[in-house]
N, C-alpha and C positions, 0 to 999 in steps of 0.2 A: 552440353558440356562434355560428354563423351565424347564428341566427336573432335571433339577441340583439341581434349587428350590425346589424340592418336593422331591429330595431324601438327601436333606439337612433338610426338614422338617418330616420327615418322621423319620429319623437317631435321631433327636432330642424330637419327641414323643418316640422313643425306650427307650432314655437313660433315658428319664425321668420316665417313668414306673416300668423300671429295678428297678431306684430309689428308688421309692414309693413301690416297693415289699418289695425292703432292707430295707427298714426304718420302715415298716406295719411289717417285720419279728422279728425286733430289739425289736417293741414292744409287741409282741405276747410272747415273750423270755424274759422281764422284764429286758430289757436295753433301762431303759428308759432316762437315761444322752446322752447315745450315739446316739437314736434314735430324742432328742431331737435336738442338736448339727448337726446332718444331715439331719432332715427335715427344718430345719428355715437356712441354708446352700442353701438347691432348693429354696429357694428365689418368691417360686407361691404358687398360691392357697394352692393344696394340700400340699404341703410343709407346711406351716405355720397352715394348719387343724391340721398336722398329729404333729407340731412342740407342739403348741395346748393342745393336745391329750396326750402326752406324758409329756409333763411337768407335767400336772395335775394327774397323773397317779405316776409321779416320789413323788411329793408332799404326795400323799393319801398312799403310799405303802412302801416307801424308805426314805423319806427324815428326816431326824432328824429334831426334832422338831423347831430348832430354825432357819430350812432354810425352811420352809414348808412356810412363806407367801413371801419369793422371788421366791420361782418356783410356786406360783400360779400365784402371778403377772406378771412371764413367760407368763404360758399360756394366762393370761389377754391380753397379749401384741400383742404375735402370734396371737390370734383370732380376734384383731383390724386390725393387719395387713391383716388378710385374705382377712376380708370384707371390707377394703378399696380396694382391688385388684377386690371383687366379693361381691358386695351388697345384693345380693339374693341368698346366700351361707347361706341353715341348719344348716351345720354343724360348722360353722363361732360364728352363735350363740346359738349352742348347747355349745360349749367348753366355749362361754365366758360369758353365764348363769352359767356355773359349777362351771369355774376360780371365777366366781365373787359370788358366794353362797359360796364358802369353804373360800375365802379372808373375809365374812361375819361375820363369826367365830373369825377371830381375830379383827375386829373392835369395836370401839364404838358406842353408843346406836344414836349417829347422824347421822355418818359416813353409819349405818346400814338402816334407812332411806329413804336414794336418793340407797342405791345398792338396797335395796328389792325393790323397784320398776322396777331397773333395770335390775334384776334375771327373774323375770316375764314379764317381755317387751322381753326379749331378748328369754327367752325359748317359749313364746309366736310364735315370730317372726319364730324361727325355725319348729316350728310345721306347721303356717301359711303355709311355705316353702317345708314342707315333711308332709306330715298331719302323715307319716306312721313311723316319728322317735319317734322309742319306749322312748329313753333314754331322750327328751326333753318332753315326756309326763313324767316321771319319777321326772323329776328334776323341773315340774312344781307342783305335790304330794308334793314331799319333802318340798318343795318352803310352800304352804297350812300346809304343819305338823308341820313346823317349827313356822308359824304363830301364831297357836294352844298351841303350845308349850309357845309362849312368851306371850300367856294371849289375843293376838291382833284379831284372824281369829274365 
């Protein structure tokens, strides 16, 4: 019976890998509806990173402009899901620094507020986490230029 367990658990890190190749391929290939749709499908962590990932991706590259703050609030979503799964997940609060800096964009001057603090808490957090994630040093820049930019930093 033991052995059964671990080649049940075993069988089931495969497929999930498998997964996550197919879905990292989807978005390497700028299918990013479809990659989005089969990573928040794997229903874990990566899943929801990579579901994340893609949405915001789908938003900044593809999405006509009047659906670009529902797929960002996508990724907002995926990336809350993550880190309710994985609290100490980088990359959790890399995507939902990004999701929530480009949702930034289309809000008001209130709304804008409680997110920039949020943008920075959270790309913050990610760095905390990977000291070596380039893109959450990036998005903490932006984060500072954009402050600059609105008269405030």
């Amino acid at each position: 019976m033991k052995h059964l367990y671990s080649f049940l658990i075993a069988l089931c890190l495969g497929i999930s890998i498998a997964q996550t190749a197919e879905i990292s391929r989807l978005i390497e290939n700028g299918e990013f509806e479809a990659a989005y749709n089969s990573a928040l499908a794997q229903a874990d962590i990566e899943g929801f990173n990579l579901a994340a990932r893609a949405a915001n991706f789908y938003a900044d590259f593809l999405a006509p402009d009047s659906e670009k703050v529902n797929w960002y609030a996508r990724a907002e979503e995926a990336s809350k899901q993550s880190l309710k799964l994985e609290p100490n997940n980088a990359l959790g609060y890399l995507y939902l620094a990004q999701a929530q800096g480009r949702l930034s964009q289309f809000k008001g001057i209130l709304e804008n507020i409680s997110l920039a603090d949020a943008i920075k808490t959270n790309a913050q957090k990610a760095l905390e986490l990977d000291p070596n994630l380039s893109e959450a040093t990036m998005t903490l820049a932006i984060w500072h230029s954009e402050l600059v930019k609105q008269g405030i930093g």
